[in-house]
C-alpha positions in Angstrom: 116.9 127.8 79.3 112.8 126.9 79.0 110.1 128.9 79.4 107.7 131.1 77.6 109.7 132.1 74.3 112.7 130.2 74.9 113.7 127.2 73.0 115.3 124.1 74.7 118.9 123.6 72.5 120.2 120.6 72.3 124.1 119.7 72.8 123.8 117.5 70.0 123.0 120.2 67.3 125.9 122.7 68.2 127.4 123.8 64.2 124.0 122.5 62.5 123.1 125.5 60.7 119.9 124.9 60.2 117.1 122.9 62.4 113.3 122.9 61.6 111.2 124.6 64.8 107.7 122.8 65.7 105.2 124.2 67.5 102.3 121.9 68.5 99.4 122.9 69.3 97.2 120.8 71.7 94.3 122.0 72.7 92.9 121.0 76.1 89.0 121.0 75.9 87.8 117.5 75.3 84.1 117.8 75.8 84.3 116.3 78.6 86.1 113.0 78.0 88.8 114.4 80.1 89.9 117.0 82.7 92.1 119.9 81.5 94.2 119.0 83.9 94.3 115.3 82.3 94.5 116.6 78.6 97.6 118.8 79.8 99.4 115.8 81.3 98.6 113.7 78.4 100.1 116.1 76.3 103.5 116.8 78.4 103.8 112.9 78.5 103.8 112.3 75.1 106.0 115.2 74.7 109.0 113.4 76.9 107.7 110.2 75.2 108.7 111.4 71.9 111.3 113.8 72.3 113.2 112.7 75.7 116.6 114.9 74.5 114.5 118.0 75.0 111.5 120.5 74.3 109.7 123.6 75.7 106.2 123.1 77.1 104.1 126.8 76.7 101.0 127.3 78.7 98.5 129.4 76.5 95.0 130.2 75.2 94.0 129.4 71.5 91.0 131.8 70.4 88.9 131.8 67.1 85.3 133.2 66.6 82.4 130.3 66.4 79.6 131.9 64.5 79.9 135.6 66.5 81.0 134.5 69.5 84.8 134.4 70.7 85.5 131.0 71.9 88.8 130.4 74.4 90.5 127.0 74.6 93.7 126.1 77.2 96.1 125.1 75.0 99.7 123.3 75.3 102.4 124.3 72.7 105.0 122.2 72.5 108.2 123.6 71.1 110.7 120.7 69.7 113.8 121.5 67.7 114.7 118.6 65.4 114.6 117.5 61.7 112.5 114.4 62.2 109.2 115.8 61.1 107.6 112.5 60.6 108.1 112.0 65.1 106.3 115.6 65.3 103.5 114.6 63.0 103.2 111.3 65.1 103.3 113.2 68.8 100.2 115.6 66.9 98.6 112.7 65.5 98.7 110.6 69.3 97.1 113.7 71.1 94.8 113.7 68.6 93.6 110.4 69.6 93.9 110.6 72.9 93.0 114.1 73.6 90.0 113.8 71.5 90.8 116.6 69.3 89.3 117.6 65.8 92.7 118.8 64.9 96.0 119.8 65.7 97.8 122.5 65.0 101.8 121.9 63.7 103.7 124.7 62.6 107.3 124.3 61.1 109.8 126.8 60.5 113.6 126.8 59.5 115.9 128.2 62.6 119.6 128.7 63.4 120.3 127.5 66.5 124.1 126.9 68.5 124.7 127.1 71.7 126.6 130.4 72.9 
């Protein structure tokens, strides 16, 4: 099941107790460089690129406050379930690059996952 707050499972972890959850954060204003619509596919390409067996793609806005004023970004969050952190940090660090972000956002946390 994918969607917004579902996580893609793969067959391949059914009785691994533990899996590490990433959530990448890609932003999808470029100043310009590209479209929105071209950040977004670069970031669901590289997102079948590196993790072919499965993810979740979540459509969203990222917020922070830039000297008083609320700024909005379109952002991708890619979901991936997988212990190969080093592949996530790559994925983050090519949509840097090509997405001509400052930064990007990775956030890791330990999960249970099976399939029911």
């Amino acid at each position: 099941m994918t969607g917004a707050g579902h996580v893609v499972i793969l067959k391949e972890f059914r009785g691994t107790p533990t899996m590490k959850l990433f959530n990448i954060y890609c932003g999808l204003d470029t100043n310009g460089r590209l479209t929105q619509e071209e950040a977004a596919k670069t970031a669901k390409g590289l997102a079948m690129d590196y993790f072919p067996q499965g993810h979740t793609i979540i459509e969203a806005q990222g917020r922070w406050d830039q000297g008083g004023v609320a700024v909005t970004e379109p952002t991708i969050i890619i979901q991936v379930l997988t212990d190969d952190e080093q592949r996530a940090r790559d994925l983050a660090g090519t949509y840097k690059h090509l997405g001509f972000q400052e930064a990007v956002m990775i956030t890791k946390q330990e999960v249970d996952a099976d399939f029911v």
